[in-house]
N, C-alpha and C positions, 0 to 999 in steps of 0.2 A: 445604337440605343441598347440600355441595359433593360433588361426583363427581370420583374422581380420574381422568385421561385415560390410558388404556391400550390395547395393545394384547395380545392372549393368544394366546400357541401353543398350540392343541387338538388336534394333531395326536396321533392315534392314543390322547388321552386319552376316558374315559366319559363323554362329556355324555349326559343322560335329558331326554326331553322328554315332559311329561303332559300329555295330549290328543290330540283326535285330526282335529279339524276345519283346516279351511283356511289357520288363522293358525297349529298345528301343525306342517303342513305345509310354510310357509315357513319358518320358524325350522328345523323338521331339514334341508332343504335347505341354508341357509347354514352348517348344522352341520358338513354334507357337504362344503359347497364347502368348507372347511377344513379335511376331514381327520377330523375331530374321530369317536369311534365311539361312534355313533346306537343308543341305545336308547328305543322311543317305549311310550307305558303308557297302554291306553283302550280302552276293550268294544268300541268304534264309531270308524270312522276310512274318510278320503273313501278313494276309488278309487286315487288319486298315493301314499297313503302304501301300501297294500296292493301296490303295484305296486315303488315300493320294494323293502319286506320281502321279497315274492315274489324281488326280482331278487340278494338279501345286500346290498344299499346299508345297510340298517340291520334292528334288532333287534324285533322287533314283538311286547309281551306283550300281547293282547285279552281287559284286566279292569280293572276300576279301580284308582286307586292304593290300595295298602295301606303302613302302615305300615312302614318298613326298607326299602322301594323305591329308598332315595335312598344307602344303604349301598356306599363306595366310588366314588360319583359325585363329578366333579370339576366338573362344571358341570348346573345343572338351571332349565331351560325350564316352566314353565307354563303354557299357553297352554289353560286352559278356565274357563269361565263359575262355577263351581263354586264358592262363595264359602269353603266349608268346605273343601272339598279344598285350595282356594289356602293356608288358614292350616293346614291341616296339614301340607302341604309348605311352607312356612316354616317352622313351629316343627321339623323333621324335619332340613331344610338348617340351622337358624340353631344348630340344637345340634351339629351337626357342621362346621361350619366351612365348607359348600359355597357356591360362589358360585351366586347364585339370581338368576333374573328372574322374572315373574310378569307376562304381558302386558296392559298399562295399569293396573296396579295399584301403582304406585308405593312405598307402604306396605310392602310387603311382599318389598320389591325388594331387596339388597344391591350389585349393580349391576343399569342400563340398558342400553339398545340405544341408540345413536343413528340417526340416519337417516344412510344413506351413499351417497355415489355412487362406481362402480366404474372402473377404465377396466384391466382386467388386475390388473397387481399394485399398481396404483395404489387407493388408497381416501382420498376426502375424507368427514369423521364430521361432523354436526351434532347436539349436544346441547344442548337447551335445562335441562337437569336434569330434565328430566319436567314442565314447570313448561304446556309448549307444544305438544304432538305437533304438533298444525295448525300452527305456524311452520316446525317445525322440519319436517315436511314441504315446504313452500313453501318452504322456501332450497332444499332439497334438488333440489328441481324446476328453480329457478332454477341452480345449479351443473351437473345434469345439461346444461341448455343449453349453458353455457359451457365445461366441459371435454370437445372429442369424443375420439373416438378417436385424435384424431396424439398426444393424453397416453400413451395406452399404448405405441405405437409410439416415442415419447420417451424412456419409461422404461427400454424396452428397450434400447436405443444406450445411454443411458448406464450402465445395469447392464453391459452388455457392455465398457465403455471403462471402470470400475473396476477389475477387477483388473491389466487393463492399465499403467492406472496408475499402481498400487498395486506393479506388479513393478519398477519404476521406480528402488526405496528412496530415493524423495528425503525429506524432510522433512514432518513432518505441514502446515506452512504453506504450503510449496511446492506440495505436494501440490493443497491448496481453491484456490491460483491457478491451476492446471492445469486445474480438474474449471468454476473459475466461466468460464474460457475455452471449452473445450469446450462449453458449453452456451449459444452462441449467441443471442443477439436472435432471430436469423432464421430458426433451426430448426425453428417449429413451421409459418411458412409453406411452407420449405422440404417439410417433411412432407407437409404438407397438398395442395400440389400435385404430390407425386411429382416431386420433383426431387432424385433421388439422390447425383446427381454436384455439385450442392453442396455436399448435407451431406458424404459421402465428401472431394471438395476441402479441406473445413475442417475437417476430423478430420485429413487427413494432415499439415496444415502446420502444426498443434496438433501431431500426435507423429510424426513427419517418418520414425521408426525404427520406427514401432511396428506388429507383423502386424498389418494388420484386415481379414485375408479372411473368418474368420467374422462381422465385420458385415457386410462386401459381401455374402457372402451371404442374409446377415437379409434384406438392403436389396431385393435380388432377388428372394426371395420375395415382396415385397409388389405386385410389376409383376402 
C-alpha cells in the first residue's frame, strides 16, 4: 500500500489517544508539541500522563474506551495492546471518516507515523510504509547524526530573510535567485563556528538595502 506524504495542521483540533502506557504517552506528547487538543481514554495511565492531566496540558477520561469515544474526533491514536479494543476503534474511525493510527498495527491503520528527526521547525520523516519500523528507525538514527543543530539555527535566518524578501515584489523567478543566493555553501560552517559577521557580511551584500537588525539580533543571542 502506497502512503500519501503529508503534512497536518492540528492545531487546536481534537486528537484522542487510547491508552494509557508509555507509548501513549509519547504520542500525546507529540500531539502537544503541535498544538493539537489532547484527549487520552484508559482506567490506568503512567505518572507523565497524570501529571499532564493534573497540569490542563490534556483531557484525561480514566475508563476504557466505549463506543462513540471517537465522536467529533479529528485524529485518533491507539496505542494499546488490546486486540479488540484496537478493532473497535477502527470500525468506530473507519465509519466516520477519522484519521486513525493504531501503533504497530498496520492493518488497521489509515495513516502512519514515520520516524522523524527534529532540529526546531525543521522535520526530516522516514517511512518505510510500515513495511520496516527497524529500518526506518536506523536511517532515522543515522540523519539524527548528520543534521545538528546549526539546521535550526539555519532555518531561522532564512525564515527571517523571507519576508524580507518577499517585500521586495520582484518576480516569482527572481525571487528563488535571491533566496538560492542567500543560502550559501558556507553557511552551515559559518554557523557551526559562530561566526557571525560572515554570515551577517553575506546577507548584506545579498540585499545591500534590506533592515536585518532583527537577524542581528537572532545572531547575538546565540554568543
Amino acid at each position: 500500500m502506497a502512503y500519501f506524504p503529508i503534512n497536518v495542521d492540528i492545531k487546536n483540533r481534537p486528537c484522542i489517544v487510547i491508552g494509557g502506557g508509555p507509548v501513549a504517552l509519547r504520542k500525546a506528547r507529540g500531539l502537544l508539541a503541535c498544538a493539537g487538543s489532547v484527549t487520552l481514554i484508559s482506567p490506568e495511565v503512567v505518572p507523565e500522563i497524570q501529571t499532564l492531566a493534573d497540569a490542563g496540558a490534556l483531557t484525561l477520561i480514566k475508563r476504557g474506551y466505549q463506543a462513540g469515544d471517537l465522536k467529533n474526533g479529528f485524529l485518533v491514536i491507539a496505542a494499546t495492546d488490546d486486540a479488540g479494543v484496537q478493532e473497535a476503534v477502527h470500525e468506530e474511525a473507519n465509519a466516520q471518516n477519522i484519521l486513525l493510527n493504531v501503533a504497530d498495527v498496520p492493518k488497521w491503520c489509515n495513516f502512519i507515523l514515520p520516524a522523524t528527526v527534529r532540529r526546531g521547525d525543521l522535520a526530516i520523516s522516514i517511512s518505510t510504509h510500515g513495511r520496516s519500523p527497524v529500518l526506518a528507525k536506523r536511517l532515522r538514527q543515522e540523519l539524527d547524526r548528520q543534521f545538528g543543530p546549526e539546521y535550526d539555527l539555519l532555518l531561522q535566518i532564512m525564515g527571517e530573510l523571507r519576508p524580507i524578501v518577499l517585500a521586495l515584489g520582484l518576480e516569482h523567478e527572481k525571487n528563488k535567485v535571491i533566496f538560492e543566493q542567500l543560502l550559501h555553501p558556507d553557511m552551515l560552517i559559518w554557523i557551526k563556528e559562530n561566526d557571525w559577521n560572515a554570515v551577517i557580511n553575506h546577507l548584506q551584500g545579498e540585499l545591500p538595502h534590506a533592515d536585518l537588525s532583527l537577524l542581528e539580533q537572532l545572531l547575538q543571542n546565540q554568543s
